[in-house]
TORTI-307017 format. One record per residue (C-alpha): z, y, x; residue in three letters. Coordinates in Angstrom, 2 decimals, padded with zeros to 5 digits, m for minus. Each point is the difference from the previous one (the first is absolute). Layout:
[rec [Z Y X] 'ALA'] ...
//
This chain:
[rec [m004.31 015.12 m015.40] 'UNK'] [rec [m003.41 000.98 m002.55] 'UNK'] [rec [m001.68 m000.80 004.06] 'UNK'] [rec [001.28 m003.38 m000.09] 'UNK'] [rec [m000.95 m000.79 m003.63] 'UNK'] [rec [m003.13 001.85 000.48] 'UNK'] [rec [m000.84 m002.53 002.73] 'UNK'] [rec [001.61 m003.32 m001.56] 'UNK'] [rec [m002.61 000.87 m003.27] 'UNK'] [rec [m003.11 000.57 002.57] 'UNK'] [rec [000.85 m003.67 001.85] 'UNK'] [rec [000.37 m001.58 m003.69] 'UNK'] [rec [m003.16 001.64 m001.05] 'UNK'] [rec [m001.63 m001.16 003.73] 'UNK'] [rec [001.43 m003.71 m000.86] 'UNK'] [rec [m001.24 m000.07 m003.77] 'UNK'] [rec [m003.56 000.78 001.44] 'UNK'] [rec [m000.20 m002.34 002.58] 'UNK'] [rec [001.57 m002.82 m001.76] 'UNK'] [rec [m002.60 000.64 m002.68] 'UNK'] [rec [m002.37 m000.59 002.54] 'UNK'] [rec [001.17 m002.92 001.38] 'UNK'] [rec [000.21 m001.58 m003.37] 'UNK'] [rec [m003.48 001.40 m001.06] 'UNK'] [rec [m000.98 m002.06 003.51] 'UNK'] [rec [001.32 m002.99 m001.12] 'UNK'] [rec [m001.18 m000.37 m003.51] 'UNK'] [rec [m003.39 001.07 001.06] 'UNK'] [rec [m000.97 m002.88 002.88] 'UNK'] [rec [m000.70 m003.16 m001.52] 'UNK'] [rec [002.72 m002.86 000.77] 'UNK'] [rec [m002.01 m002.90 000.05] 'UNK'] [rec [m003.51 000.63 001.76] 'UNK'] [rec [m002.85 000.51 m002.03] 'UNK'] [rec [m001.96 m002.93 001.00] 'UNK'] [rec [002.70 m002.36 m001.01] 'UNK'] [rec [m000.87 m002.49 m003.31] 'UNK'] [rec [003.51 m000.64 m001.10] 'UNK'] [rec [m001.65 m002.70 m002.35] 'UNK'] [rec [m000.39 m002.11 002.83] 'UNK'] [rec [003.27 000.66 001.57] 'UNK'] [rec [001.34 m001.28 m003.24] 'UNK'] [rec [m001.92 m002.87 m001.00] 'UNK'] [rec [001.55 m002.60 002.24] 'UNK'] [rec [003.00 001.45 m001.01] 'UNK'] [rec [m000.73 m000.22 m003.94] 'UNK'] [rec [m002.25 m003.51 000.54] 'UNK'] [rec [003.44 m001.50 001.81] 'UNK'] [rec [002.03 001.09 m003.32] 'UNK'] [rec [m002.61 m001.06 m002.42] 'UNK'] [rec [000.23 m003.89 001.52] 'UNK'] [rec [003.53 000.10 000.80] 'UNK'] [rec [000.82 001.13 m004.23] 'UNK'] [rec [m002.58 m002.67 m000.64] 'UNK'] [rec [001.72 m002.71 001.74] 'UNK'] [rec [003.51 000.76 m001.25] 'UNK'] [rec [m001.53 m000.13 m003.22] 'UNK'] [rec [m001.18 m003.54 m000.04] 'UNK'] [rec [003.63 m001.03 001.72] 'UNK'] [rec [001.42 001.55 m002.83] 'UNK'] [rec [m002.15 m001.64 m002.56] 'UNK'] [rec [000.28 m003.57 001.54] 'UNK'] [rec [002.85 m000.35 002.62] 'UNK'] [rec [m000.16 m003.60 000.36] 'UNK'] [rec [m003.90 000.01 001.52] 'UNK'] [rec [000.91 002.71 002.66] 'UNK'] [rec [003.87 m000.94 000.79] 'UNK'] [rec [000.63 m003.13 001.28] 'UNK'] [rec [003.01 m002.21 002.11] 'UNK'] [rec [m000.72 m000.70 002.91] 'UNK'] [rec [m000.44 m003.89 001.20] 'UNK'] [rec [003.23 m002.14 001.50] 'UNK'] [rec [m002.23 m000.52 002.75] 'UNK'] [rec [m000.58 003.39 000.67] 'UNK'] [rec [003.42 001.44 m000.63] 'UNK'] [rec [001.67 m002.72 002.71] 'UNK'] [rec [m002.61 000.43 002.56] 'UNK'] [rec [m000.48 003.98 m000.72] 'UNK'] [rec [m003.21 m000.48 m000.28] 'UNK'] [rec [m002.73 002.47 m001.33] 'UNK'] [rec [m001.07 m001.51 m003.77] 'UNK'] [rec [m003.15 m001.57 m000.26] 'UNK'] [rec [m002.86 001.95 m002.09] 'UNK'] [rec [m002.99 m000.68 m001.44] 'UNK'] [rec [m002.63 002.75 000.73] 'UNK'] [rec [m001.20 000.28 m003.64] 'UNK'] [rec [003.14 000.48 m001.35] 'UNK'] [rec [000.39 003.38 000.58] 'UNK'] [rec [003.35 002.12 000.98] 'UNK'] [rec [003.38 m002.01 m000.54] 'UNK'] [rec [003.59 000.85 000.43] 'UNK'] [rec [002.75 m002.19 000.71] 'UNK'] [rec [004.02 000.28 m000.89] 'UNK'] [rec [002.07 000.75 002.46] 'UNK'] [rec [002.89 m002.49 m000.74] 'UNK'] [rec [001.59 m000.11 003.18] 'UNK'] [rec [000.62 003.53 000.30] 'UNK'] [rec [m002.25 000.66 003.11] 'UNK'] [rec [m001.48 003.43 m001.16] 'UNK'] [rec [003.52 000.91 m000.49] 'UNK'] [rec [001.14 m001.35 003.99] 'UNK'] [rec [m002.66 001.18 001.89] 'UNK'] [rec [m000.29 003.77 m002.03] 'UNK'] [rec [003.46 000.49 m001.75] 'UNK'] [rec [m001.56 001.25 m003.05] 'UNK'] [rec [001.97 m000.37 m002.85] 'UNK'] [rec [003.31 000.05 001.36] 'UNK'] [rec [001.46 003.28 m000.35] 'UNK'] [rec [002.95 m001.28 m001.42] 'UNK'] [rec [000.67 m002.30 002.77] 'UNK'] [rec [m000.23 002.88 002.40] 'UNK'] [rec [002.50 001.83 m002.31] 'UNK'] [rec [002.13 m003.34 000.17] 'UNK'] [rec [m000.18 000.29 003.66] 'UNK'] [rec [001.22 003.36 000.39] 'UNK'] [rec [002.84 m000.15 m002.08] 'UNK'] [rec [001.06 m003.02 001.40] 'UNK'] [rec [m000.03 001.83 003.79] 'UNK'] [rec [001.49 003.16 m001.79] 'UNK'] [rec [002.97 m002.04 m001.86] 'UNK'] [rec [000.21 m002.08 003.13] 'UNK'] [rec [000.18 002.01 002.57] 'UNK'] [rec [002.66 002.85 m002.50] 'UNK'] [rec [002.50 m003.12 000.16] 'UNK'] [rec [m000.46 m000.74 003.86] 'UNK'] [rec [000.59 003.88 000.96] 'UNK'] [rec [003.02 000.09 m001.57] 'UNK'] [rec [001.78 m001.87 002.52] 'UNK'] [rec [m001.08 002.48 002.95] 'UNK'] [rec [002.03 003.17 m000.60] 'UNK'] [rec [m002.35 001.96 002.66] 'UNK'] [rec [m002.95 000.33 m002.72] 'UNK'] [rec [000.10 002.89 m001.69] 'UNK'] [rec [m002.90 m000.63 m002.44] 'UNK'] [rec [m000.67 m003.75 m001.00] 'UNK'] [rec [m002.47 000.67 m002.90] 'UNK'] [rec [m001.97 002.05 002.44] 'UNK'] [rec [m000.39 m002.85 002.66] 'UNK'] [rec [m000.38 m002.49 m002.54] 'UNK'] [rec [m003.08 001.79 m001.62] 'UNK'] [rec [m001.49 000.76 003.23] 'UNK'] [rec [000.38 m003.75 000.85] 'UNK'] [rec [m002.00 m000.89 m003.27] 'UNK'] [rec [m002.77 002.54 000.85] 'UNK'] [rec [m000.33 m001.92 003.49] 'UNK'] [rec [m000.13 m003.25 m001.71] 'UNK'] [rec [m002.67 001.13 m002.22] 'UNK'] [rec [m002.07 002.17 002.40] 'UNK'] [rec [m000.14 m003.18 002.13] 'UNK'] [rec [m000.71 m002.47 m003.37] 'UNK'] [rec [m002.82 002.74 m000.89] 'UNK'] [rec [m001.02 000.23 003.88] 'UNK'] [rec [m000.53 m004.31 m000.23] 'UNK'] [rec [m001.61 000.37 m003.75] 'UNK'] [rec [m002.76 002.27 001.50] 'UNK'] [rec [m000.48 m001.70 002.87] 'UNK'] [rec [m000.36 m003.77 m001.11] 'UNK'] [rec [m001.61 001.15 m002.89] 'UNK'] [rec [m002.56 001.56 001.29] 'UNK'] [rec [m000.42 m002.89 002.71] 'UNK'] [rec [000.14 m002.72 m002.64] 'UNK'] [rec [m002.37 002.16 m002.42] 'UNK'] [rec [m002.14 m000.44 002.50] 'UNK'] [rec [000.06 m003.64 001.15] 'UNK'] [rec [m000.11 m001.15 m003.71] 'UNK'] [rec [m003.58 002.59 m000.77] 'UNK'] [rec [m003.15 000.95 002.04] 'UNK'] [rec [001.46 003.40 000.60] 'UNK'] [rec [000.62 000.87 003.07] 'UNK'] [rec [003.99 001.70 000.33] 'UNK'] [rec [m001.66 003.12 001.42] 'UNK'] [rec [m001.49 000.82 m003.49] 'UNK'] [rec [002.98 m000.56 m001.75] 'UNK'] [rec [001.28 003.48 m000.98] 'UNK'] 
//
């Protein structure tokens, strides 16, 4: 027995020192190489902030100059709104809801809707079929289908219509 315990406090010992090492290894090499500036890897990052806080800044100051309706015209047609050059950036409302269709942003609650609506609806259809031995179960399984496939079309149009309505290309959206 004083063999085996003998041995377990050598292997300990044996561990202790080499993971010491390892972590001595580790601390010691340099993570990012030494020729890297990391003030230019940041300054597109901290330029892109800078102008973006700027912006929301003067849209918060004076709404009416940067948010604006779009024209009868161009809502019937769908066409893109007209812009001066000199005017600098605008936004327009989305009245018609068509950030919400083609992304599905902003409607968790309708997906919650949804699901109990397919949960409570399919609970009251499964009780006529005595062969079912758990309804909740199939029902809530049925909902997760219906919103893996919602999320599935959400991701997919999305990204397509992201990509139709800008100059990015769909392969750079992440």
């Amino acid at each position: 027995m004083q063999n085996v315990n003998s041995a377990i406090k050598t292997q300990e010992e044996a561990n202790a020192i080499l993971g010491n090492g390892v972590t001595r290894f580790f601390s010691m090499t340099p993570q990012i190489p030494d020729n890297m500036n990391l003030e230019l890897v940041d300054a597109p990052r901290a330029n892109m902030n800078r102008l973006m806080m700027k912006y929301i800044e003067k849209v918060r100051m004076n709404p009416d100059q940067s948010i604006r309706d779009r024209s009868s015209c161009d809502r019937l047609l769908n066409l893109s709104p007209s812009m001066p050059a000199n005017q600098g950036l605008i936004m327009f409302k989305d009245s018609w809801g068509s950030f919400v269709k083609y992304f599905l942003t902003g409607m968790d609650f309708d997906f919650l809707m949804l699901d109990v609506l397919v949960i409570t609806f399919m609970e009251r259809e499964t009780q006529r079929h005595a062969g079912v031995q758990s309804r909740v179960a199939l029902a809530i399984m049925l909902a997760y289908t219906i919103d893996q496939l919602l999320f599935g079309m959400m991701r997919r149009f999305g990204r397509r219509n992201l990509s139709k309505h800008t100059l990015a290309d769909e392969s750079f959206l992440v």
